[in-house]
MARBAMI-770678 format. One line per 3 residues: number of its first residue (from 1); their letters; for each residue x, y, z of C-alpha. Coordinates in pm, 1 decimal. Each point is the difference from the previous one (the first is absolute). Example, Ala and Ser with C-alpha at 12.3 -4.5 7.8 and 13.67 -1.06 7.14 Angstrom:
BEGIN
1 = as = 1230.0:-450.0:780.0 | 137.0:344.0:-66.0;
This chain:
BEGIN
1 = xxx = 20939.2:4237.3:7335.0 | -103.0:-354.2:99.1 | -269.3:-196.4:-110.9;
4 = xxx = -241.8:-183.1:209.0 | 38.7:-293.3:5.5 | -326.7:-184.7:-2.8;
7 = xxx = -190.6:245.5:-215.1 | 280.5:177.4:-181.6 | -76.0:353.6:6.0;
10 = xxx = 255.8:276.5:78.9 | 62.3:-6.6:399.2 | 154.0:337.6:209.5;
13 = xxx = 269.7:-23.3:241.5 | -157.1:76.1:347.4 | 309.9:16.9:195.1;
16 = xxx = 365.5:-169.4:-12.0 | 234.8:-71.1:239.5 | 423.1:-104.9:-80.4;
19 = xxx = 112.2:-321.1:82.5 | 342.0:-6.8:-60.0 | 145.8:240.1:-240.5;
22 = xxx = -66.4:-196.7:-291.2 | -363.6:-61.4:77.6 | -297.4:177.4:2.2;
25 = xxx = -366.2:-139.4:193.4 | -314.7:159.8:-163.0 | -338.4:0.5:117.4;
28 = xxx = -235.2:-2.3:-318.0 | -372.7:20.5:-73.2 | -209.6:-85.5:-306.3;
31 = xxx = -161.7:312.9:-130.0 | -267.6:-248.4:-157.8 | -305.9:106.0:242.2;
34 = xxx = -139.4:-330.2:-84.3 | 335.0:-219.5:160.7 | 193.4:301.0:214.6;
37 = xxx = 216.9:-306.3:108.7 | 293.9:120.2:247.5 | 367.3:-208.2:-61.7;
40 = xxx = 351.8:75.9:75.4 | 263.8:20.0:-229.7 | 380.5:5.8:11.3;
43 = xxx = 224.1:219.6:-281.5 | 386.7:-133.8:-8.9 | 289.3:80.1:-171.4;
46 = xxx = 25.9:-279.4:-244.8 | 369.2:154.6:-144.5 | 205.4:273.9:-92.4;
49 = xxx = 19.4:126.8:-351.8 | 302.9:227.9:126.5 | 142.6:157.2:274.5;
52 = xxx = 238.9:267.2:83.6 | 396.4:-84.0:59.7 | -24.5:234.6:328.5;
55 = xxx = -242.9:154.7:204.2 | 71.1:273.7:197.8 | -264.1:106.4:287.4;
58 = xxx = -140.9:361.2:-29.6 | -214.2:181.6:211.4 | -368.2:74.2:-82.7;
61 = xxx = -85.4:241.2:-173.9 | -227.6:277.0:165.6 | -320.3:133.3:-99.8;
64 = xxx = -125.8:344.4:-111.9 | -55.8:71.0:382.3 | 377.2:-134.0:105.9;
67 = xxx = -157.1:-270.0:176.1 | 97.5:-388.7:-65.1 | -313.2:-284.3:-67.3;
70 = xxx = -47.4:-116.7:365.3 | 36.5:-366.8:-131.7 | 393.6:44.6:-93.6;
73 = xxx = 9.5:182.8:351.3 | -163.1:-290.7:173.1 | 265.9:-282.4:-209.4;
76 = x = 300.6:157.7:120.3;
């Protein structure tokens, strides 16, 4: 959760879009009804606390139905 910047109450994520794989854009809004000021935000990857030796690539898991999310369908 982000704060608004000019009031600084709690804003929601609207929407987001990736940039690049290390950065996200969100849209926010102020859930103070007295400001409700729209901004965009970005969320990086500042650094990596670990990460593994090796990765090996896997395929998706299925759901209960045997069906794959049509997002990992759609990125392959």
């Amino acid at each position: 959760m982000m704060r608004c910047p000019l009031c600084g109450q709690p804003a929601n994520t609207r929407s987001s879009s990736q940039i690049s794989n290390q950065t996200k854009e969100r849209y926010n809004q102020c859930q103070n009804i007295n400001c409700g000021a729209t901004f965009i935000s970005h969320e990086t990857v500042a650094r990596f606390i670990s990460q593994p030796g090796k990765i090996d690539p896997v395929n998706p898991h299925t759901d209960e139905f045997q069906q794959i999310a049509l997002s990992l369908v759609l990125s392959h």
